[in-house]
Backbone bond lengths (Angstrom), bond angles and torsions (degrees), N, CA, C in turn:
res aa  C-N    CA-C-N  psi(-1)  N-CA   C-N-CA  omega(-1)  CA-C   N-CA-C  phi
1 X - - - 1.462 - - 1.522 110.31 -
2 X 1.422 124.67 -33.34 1.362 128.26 175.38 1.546 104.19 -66.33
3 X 1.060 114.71 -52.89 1.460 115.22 -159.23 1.809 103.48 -65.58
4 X 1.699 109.15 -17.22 1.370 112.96 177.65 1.168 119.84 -98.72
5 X 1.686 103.35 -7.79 1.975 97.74 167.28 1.238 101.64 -86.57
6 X 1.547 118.79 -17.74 1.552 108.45 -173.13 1.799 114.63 -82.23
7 X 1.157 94.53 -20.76 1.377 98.77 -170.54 2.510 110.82 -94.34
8 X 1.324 83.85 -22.32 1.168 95.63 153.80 1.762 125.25 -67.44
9 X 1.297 100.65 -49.12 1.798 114.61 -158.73 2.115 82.72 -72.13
10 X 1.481 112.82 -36.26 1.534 130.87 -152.32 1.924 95.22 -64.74
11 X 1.112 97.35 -35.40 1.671 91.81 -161.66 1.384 127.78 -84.86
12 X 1.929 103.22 -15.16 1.809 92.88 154.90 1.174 103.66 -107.13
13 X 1.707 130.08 21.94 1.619 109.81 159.70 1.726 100.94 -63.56
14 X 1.380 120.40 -45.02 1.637 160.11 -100.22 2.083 66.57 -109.75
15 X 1.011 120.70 -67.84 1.363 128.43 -168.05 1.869 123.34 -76.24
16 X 1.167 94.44 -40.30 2.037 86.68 141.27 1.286 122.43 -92.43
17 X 1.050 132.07 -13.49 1.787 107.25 155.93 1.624 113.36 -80.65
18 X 1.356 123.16 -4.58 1.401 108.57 155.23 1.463 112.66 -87.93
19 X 1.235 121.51 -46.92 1.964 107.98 -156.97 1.278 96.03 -95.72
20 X 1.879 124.96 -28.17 1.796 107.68 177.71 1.491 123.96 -87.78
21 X 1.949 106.27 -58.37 1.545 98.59 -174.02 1.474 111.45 -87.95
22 X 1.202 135.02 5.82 1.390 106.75 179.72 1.839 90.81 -102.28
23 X 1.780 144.70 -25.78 1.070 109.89 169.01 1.511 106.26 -84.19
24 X 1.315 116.32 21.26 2.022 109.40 174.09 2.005 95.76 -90.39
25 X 0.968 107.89 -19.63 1.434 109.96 -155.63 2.036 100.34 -106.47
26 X 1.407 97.91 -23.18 1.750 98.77 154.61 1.758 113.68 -78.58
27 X 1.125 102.23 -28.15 1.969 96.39 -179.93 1.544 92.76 -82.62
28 X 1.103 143.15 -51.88 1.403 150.55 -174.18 1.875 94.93 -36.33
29 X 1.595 107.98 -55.51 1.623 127.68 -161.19 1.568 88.34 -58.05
30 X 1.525 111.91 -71.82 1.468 123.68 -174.84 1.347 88.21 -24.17
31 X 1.533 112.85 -96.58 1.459 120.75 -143.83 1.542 124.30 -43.98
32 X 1.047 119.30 -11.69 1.273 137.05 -168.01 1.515 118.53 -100.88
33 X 1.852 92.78 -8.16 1.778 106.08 -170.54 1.617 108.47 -91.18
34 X 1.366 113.56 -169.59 1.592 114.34 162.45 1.402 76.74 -131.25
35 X 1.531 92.23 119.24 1.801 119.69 143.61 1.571 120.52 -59.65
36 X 1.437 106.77 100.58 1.544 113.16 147.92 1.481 122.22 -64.67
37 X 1.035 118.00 -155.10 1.156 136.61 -155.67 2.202 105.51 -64.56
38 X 1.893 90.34 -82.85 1.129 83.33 169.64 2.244 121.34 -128.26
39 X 1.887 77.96 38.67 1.661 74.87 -157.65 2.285 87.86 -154.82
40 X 0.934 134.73 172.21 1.210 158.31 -127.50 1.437 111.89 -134.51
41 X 1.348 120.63 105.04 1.734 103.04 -175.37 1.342 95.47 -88.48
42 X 1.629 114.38 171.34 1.330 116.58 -156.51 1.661 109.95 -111.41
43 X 0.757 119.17 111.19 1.472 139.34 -175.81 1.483 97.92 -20.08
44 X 1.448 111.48 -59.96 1.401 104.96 -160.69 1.604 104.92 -116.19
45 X 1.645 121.39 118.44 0.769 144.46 164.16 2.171 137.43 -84.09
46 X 1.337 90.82 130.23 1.344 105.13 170.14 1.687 136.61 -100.13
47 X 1.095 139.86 64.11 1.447 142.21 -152.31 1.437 114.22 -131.88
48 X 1.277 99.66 105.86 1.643 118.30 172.76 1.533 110.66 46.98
49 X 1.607 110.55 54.68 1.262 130.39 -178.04 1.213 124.44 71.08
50 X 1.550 119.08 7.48 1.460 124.14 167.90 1.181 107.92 -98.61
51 X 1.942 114.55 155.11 0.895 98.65 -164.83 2.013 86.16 -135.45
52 X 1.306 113.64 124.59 1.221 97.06 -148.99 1.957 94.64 -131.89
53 X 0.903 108.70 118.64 1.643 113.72 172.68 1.567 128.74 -102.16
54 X 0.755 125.26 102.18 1.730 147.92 -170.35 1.524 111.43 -80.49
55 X 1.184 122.86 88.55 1.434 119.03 175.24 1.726 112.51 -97.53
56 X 0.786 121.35 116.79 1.642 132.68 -177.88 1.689 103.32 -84.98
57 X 1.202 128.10 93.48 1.519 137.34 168.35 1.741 127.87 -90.36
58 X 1.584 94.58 -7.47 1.931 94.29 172.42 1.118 110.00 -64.45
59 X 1.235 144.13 -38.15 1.574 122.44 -175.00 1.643 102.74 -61.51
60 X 0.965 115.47 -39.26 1.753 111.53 -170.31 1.640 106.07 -66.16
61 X 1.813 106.90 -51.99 1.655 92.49 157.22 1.834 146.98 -58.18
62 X 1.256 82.41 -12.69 1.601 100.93 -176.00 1.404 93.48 -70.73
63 X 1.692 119.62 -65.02 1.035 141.59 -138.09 2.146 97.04 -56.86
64 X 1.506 98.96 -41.33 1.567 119.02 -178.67 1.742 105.74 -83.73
65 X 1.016 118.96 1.38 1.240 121.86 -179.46 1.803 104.41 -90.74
66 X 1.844 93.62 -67.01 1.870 93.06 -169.65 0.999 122.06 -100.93
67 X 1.784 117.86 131.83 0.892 128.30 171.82 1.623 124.40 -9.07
68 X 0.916 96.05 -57.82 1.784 114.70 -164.86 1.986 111.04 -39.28
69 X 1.471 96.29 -29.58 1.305 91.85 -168.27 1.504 109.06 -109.77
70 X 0.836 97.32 -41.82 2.205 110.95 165.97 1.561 82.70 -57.88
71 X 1.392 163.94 -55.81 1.304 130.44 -166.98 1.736 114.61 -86.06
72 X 1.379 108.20 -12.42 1.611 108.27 -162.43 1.925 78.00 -89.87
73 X 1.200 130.79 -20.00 1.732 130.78 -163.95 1.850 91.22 -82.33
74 X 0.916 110.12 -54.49 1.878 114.63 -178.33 1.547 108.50 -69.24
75 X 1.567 106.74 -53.86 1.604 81.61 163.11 1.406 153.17 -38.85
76 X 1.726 88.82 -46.51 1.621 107.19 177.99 1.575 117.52 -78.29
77 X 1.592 98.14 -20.25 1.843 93.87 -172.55 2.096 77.19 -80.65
78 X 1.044 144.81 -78.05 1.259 150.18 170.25 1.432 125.60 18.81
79 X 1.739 110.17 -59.51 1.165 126.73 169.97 1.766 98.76 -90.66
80 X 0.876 110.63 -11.87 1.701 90.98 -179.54 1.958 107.03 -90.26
81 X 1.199 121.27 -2.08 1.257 123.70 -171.12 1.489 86.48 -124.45
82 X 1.031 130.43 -11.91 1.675 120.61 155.19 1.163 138.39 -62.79
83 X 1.697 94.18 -33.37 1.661 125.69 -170.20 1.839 91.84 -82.23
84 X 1.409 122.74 -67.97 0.925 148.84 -148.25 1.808 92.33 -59.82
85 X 1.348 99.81 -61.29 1.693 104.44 166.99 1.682 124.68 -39.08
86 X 1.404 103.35 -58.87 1.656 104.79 -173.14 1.992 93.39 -68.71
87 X 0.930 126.45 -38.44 1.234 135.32 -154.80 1.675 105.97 -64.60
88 X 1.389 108.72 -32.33 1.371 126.77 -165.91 1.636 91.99 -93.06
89 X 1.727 126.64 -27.10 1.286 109.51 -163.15 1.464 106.07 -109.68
90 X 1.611 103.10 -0.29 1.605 95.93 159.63 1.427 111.61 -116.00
91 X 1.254 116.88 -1.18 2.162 115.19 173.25 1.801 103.69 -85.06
92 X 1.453 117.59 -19.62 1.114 121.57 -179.58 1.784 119.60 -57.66
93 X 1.621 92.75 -66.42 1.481 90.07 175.99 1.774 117.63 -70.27
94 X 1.118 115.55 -34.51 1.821 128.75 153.58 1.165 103.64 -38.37
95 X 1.214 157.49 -22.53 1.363 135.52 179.41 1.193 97.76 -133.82
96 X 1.500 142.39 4.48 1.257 139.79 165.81 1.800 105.98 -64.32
97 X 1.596 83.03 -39.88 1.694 107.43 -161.98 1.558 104.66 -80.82
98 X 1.688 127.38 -12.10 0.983 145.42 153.53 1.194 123.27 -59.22
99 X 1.549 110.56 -53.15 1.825 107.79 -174.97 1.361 108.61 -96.15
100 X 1.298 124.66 19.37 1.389 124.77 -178.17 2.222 99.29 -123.04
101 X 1.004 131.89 5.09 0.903 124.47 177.24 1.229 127.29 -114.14
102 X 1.038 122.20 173.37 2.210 116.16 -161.24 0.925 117.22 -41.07
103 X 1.367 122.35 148.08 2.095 95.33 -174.00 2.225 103.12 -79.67
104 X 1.480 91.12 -2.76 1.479 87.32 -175.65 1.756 117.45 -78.83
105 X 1.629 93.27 -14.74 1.625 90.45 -177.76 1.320 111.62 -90.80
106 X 1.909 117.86 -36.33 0.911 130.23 132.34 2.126 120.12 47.88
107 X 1.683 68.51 -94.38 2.046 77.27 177.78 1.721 120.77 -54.34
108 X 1.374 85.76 -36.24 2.085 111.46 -176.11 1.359 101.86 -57.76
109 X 1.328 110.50 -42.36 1.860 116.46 -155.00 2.493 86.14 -78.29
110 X 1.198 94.61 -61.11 1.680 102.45 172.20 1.751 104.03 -33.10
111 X 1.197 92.89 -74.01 1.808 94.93 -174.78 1.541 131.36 -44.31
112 X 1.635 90.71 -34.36 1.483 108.92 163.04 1.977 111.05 -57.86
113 X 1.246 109.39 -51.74 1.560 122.07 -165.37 1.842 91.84 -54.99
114 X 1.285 104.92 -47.18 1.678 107.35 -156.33 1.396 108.71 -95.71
115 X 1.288 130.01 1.31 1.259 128.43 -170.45 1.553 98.73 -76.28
116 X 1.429 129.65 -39.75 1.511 100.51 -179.85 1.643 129.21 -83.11
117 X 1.659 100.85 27.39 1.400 103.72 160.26 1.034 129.19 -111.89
118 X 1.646 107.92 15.06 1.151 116.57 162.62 1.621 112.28 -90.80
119 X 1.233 121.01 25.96 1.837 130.21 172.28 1.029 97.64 -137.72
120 X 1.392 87.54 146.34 1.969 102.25 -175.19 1.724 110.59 -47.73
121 X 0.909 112.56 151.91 1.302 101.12 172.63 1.898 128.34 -88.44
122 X 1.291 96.35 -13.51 1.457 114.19 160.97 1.110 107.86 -81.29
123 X 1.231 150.21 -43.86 1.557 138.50 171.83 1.624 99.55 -55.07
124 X 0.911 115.61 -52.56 1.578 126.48 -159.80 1.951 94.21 -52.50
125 X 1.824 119.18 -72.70 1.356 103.99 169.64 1.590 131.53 -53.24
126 X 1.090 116.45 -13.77 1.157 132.25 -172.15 1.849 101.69 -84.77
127 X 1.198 104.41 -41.16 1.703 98.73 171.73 1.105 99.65 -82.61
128 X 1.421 147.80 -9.11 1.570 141.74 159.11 1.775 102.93 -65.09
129 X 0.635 121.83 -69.54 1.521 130.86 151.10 1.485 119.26 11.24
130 X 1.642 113.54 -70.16 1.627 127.48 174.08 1.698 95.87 -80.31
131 X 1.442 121.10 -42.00 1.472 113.11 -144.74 2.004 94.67 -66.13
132 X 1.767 111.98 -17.99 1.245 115.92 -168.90 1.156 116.78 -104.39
133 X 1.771 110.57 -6.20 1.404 93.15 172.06 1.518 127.39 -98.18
134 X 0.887 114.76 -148.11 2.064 121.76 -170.81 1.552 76.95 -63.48
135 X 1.193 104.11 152.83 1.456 142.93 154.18 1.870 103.75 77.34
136 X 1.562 122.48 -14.99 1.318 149.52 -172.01 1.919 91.87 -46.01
137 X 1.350 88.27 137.89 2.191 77.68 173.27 1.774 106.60 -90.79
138 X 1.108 107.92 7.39 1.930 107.12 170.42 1.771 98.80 -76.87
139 X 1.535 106.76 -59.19 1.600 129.95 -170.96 1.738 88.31 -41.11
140 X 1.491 121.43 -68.98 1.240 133.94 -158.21 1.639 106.59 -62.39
141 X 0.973 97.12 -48.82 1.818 103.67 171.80 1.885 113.43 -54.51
142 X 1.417 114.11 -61.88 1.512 108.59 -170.85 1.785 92.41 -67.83
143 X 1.439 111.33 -48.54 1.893 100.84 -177.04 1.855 106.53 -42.56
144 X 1.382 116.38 -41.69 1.604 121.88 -173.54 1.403 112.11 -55.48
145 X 1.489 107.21 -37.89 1.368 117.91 -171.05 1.226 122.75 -89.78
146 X 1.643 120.24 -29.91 1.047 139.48 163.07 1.620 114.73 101.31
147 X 1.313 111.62 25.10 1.163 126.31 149.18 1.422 130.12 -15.26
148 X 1.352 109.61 -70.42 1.176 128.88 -179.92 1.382 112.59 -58.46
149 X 1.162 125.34 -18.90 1.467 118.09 170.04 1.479 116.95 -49.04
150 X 2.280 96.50 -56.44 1.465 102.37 179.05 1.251 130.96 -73.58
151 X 1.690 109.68 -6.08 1.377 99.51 176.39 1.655 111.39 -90.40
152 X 1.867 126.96 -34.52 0.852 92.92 143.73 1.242 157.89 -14.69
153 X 0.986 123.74 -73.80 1.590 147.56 153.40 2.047 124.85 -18.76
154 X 1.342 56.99 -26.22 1.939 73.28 -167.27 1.688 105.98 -108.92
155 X 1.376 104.69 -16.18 1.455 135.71 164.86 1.938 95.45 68.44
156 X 1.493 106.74 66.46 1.264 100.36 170.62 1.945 92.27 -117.37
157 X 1.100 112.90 -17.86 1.627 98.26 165.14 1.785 112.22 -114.65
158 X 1.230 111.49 165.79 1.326 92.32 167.14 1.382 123.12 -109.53
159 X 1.586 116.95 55.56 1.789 108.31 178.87 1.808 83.46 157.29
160 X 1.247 87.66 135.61 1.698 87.69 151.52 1.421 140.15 -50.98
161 X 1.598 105.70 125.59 1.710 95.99 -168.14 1.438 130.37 89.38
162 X 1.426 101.03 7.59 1.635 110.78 -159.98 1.421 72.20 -148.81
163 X 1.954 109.50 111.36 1.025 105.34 -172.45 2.040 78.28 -156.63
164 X 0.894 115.34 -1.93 1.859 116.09 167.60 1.625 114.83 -90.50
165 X 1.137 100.60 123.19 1.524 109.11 -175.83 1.577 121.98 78.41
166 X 1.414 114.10 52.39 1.218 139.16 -140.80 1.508 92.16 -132.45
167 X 1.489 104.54 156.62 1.667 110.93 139.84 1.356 122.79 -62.08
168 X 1.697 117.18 -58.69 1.006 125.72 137.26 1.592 127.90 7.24
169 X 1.601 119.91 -64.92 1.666 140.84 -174.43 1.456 88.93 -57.88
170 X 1.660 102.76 -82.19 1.062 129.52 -163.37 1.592 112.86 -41.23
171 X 1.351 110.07 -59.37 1.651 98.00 174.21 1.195 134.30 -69.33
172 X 1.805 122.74 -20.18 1.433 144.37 134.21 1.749 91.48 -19.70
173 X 1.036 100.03 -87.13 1.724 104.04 -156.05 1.347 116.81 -38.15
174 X 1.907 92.29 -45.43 1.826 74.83 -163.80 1.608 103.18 -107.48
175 X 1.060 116.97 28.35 1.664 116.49 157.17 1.708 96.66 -85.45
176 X 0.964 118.79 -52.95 1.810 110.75 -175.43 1.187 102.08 -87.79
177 X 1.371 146.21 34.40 1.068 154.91 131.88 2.109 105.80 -81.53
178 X 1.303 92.96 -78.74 1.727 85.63 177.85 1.396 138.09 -88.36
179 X 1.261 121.00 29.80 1.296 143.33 -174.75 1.238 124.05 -82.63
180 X 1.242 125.86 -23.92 1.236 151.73 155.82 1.976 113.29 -70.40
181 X 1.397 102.78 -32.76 1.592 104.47 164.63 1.670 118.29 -85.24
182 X 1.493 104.33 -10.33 1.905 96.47 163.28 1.246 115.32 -99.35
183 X 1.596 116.53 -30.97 1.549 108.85 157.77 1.459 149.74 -58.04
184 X 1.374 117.19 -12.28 1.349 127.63 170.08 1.222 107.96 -98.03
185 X 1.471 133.93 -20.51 1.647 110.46 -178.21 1.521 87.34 -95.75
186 X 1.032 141.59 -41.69 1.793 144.03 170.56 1.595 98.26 -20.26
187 X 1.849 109.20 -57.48 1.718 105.75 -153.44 1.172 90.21 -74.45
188 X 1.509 128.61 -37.96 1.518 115.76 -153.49 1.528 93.65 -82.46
189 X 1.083 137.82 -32.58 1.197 106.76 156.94 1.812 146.21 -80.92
190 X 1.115 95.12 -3.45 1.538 105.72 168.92 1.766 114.58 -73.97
191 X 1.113 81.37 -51.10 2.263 96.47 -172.55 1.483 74.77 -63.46
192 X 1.233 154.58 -70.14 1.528 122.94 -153.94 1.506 118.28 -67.89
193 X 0.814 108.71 -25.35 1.933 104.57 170.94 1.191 122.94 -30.88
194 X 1.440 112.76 124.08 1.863 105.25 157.65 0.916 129.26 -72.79
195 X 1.830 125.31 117.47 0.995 116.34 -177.64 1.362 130.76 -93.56
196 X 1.462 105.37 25.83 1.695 105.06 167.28 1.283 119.73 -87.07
197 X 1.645 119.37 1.64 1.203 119.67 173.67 1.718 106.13 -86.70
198 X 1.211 115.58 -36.06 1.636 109.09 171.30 2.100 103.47 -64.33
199 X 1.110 117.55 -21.36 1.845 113.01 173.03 1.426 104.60 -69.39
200 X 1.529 106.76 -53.95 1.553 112.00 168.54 1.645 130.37 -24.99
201 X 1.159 100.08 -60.35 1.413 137.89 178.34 2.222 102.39 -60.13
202 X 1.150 86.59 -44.62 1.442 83.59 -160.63 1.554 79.56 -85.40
203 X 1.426 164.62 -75.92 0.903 168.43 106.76 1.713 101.64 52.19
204 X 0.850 134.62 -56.22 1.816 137.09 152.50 1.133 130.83 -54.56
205 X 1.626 98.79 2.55 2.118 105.75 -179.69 1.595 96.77 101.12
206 X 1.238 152.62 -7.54 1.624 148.43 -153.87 1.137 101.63 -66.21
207 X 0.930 139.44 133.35 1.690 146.84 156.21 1.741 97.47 -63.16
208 X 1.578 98.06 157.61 2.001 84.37 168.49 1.300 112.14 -94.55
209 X 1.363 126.16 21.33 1.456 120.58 154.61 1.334 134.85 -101.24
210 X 1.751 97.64 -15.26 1.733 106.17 168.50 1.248 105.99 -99.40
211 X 1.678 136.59 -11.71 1.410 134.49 142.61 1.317 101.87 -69.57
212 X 1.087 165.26 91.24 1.516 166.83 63.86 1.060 114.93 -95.09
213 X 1.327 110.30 -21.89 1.628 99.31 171.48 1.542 117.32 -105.50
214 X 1.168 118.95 3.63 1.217 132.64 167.02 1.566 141.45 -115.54
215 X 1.394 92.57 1.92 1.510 116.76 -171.71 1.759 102.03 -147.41
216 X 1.036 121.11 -37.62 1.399 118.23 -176.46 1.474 122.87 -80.41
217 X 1.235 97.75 -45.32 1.699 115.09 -167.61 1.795 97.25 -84.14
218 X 1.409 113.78 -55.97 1.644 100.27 167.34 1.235 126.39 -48.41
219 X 1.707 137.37 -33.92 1.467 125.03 173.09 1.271 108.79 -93.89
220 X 1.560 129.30 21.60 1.577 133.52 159.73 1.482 105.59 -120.12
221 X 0.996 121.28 24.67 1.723 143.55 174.38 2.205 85.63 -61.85
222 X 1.111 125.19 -73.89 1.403 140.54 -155.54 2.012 87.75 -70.29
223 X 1.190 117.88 -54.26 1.276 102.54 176.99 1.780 111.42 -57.88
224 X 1.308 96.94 -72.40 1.869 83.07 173.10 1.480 141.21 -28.49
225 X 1.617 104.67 -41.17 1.665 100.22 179.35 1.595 91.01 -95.69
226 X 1.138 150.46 3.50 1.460 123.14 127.40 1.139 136.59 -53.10
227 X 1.128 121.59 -60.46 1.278 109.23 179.36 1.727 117.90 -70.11
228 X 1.341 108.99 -44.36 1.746 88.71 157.74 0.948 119.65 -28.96
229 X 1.280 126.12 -69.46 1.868 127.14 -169.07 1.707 106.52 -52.68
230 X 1.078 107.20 -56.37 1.396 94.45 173.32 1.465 136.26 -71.29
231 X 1.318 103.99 17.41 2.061 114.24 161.27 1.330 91.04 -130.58
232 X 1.342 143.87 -53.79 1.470 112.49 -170.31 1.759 99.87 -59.70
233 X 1.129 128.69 -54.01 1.739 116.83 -162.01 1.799 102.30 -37.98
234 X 1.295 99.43 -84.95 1.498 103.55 -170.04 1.685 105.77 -46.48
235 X 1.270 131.24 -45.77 1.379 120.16 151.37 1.234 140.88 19.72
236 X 1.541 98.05 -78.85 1.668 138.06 -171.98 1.797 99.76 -63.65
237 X 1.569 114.92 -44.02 1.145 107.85 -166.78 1.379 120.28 -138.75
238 X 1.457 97.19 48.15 1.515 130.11 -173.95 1.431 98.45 -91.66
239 X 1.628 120.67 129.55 1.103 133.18 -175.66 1.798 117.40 -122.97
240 X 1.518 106.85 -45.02 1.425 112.99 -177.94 1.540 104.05 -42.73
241 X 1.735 112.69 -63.58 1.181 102.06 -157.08 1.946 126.80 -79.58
242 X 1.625 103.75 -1.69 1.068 112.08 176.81 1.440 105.41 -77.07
243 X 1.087 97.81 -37.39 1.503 108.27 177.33 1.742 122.29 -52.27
244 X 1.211 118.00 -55.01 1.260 133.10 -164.64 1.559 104.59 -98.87
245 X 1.400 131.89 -36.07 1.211 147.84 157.71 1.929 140.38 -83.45
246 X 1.763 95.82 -17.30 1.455 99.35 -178.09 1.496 99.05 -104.75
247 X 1.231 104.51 -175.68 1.242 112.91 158.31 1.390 117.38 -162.12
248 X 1.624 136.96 -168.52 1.182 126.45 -130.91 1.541 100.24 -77.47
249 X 1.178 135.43 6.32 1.911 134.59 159.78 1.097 87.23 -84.43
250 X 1.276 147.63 25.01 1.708 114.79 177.62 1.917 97.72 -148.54
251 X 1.080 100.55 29.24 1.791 98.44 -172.61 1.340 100.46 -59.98
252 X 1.298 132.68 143.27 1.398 134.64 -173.90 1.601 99.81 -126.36
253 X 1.423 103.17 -178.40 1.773 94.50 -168.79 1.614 94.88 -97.87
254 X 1.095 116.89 -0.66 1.896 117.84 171.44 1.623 104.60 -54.49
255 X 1.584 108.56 -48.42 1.500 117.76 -144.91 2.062 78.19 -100.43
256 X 1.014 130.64 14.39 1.426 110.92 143.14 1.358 115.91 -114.70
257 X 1.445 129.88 -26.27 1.096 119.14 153.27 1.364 132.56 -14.82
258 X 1.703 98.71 -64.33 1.699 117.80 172.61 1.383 122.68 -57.46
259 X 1.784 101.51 -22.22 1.151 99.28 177.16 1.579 135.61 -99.12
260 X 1.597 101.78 -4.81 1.402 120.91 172.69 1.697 92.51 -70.69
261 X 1.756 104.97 -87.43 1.315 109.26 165.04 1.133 115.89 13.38
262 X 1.558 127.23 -101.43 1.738 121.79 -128.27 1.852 76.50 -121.38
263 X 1.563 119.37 -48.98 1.775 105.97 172.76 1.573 124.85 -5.42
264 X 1.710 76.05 -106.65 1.876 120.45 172.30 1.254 110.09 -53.53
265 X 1.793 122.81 -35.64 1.351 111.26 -172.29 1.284 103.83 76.21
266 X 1.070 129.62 35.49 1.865 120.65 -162.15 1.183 97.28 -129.36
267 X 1.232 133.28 68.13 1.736 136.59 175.95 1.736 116.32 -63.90
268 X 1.189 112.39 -14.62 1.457 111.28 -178.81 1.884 93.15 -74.07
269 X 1.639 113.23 -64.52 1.079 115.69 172.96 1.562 139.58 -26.13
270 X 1.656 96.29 -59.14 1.263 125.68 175.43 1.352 104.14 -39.03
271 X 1.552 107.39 -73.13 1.525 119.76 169.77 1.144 141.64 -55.16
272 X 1.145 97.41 -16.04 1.797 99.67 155.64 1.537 132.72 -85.13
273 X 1.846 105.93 -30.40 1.167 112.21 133.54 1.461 143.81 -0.77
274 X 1.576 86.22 -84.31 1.572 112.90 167.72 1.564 114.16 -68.92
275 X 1.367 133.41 -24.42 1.486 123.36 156.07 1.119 107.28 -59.25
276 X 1.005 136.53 -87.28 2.098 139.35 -169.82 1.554 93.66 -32.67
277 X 1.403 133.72 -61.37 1.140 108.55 -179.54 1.422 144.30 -39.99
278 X 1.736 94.38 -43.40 1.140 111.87 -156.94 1.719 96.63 -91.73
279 X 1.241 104.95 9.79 1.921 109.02 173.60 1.410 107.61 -120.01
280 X 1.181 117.71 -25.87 1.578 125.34 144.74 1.699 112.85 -20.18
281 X 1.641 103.48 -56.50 1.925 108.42 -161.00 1.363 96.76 -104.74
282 X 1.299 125.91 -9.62 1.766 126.22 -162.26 1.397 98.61 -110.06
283 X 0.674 119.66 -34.78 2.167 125.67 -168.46 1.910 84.58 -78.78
284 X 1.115 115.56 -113.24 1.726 124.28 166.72 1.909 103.91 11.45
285 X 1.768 105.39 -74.75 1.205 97.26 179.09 1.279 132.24 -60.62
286 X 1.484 115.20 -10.46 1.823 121.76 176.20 0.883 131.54 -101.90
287 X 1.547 108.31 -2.56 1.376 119.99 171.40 1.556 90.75 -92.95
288 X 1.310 121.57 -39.39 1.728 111.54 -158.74 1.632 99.66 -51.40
289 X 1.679 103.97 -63.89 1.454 114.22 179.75 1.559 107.37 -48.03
290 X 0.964 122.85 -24.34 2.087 108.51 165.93 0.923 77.82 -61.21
291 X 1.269 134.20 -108.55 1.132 143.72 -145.66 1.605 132.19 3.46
292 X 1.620 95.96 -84.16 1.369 118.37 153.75 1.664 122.22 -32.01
293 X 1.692 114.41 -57.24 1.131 116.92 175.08 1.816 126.93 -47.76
294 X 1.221 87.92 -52.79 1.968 116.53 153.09 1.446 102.10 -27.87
295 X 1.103 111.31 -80.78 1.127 145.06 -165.60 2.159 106.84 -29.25
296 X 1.140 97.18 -68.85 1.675 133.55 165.41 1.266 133.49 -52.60
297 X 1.641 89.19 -17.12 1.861 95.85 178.73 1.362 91.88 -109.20
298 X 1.663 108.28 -49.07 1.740 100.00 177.03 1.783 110.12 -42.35
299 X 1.468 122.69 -43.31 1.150 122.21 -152.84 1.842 108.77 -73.53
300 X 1.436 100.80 -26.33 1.420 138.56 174.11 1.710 115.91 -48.51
């Protein structure tokens, strides 16, 4: 039985040290290198009994130096806790309304959640794309309604009717892009709840709004910061839709990534880039989980 909890507990250590830290720890290698021509000199050297290691750290100083990337890093964490916000305040009642309904409709309400991953997901922004521009029947609908006044106003477009290549676009996109990733860890944790503690509750005088907010929302505490995590992460370093939907108020650090990358050709850069990012969502998230863990033994 030991040798099968170990070999159980063994096989997704076994599977992030293949697909995360050993290619996190080749971009780590990159960034730290001087790029030749079309290939990487090697950090650590052997020559006529010396043994000599070369760490290259200007991209990481650069990176704290220009503007360009300290604002494209706040932008992107910005819209990703924007996304993550609306996402949570419309998957909330959507999967509330999920684990509370027949268990026969149940499957229908699921099938509904997942059906737009059964379309490419580039077609999918890409029909956001026409549905927002001039003549689009979304464009024609908020212009009918007069929408555009308040987003003006709120300065997420700039002019009436001019609602493509927006903040506006962009946060459109990727809330109905990840909305479907706060609603499924939400239901699966809602449909498991006992609900004799909300009878309880009502049974003590509870209104059903200070029992939901006092009984509901605390044992969907673990669904919520899941599914957050899973739209802010990809979020942070989401490129398609800034791309095809933002525009120059909305540069994210994806769309310089792409541009160190395949641009500049500057892969040491690029990749260092992609380190700060990628400690941006990993540092934050490992302290939270202390946290929490803390949290559970004290409560314990």
């Amino acid at each position: 039985m030991r040798w099968s909890a170990r070999t159980l507990i063994g096989i997704p250590y076994l599977w992030l040290l293949a697909f995360f830290m050993l290619p996190f720890l080749i971009v780590v290698k990159i960034s730290v290198s001087e790029m030749e021509v079309v290939s990487f000199q090697d950090i650590v050297t052997w020559v006529d009994g010396v043994l000599s290691i070369k760490i290259k750290l200007s991209n990481y100083l650069y990176i704290t130096q220009d503007a360009l990337y300290f604002t494209t890093y706040l932008v992107s964490l910005k819209y990703a806790a924007i996304t993550a916000g609306l996402c949570l305040l419309i998957g909330y009642p959507f999967a509330y309304f999920m684990a509370r309904a027949d268990q026969s409709v149940q499957p229908a309400l699921l099938m509904m959640v997942m059906l737009p991953f059964w379309t490419s997901f580039l077609l999918r922004v890409y029909a956001w794309k026409a549905l927002l521009s001039a003549g689009g029947w979304v464009s024609g609908l908020l212009s009918a309604l007069g929408v555009d006044h308040l987003l003006v106003a709120l300065n997420l477009i700039p002019g009436p009717g001019q609602y493509l290549n927006t903040p506006f676009s962009l946060v459109l996109g990727m809330v109905y892009t990840y909305v479907p990733f706060m609603i499924l860890p939400l239901y699966a944790n809602l449909s498991k709840m006992d609900t004799r503690l909300l009878e309880a509750a009502y049974n003590l005088g509870a209104t059903p709004w200070v029992a939901f907010w006092t009984v509901t929302v605390p044992l969907s505490r673990a669904g919520i910061v899941a599914g957050t995590m899973l739209v802010f992460i990809p979020c942070v370093g989401e490129y398609v839709i800034p791309e095809l939907l933002g525009g120059p108020q909305t540069l994210m650090i994806g769309r310089v990534l792409w541009d160190e990358f395949f641009a500049n050709n500057d892969w040491p850069m690029a990749s260092s880039v992609a380190v700060v990012m990628i400690l941006l969502i990993i540092v934050p998230l490992a302290l939270f989980n202390k946290a929490q863990a803390e949290s559970r033994e004290g409560a314990r």
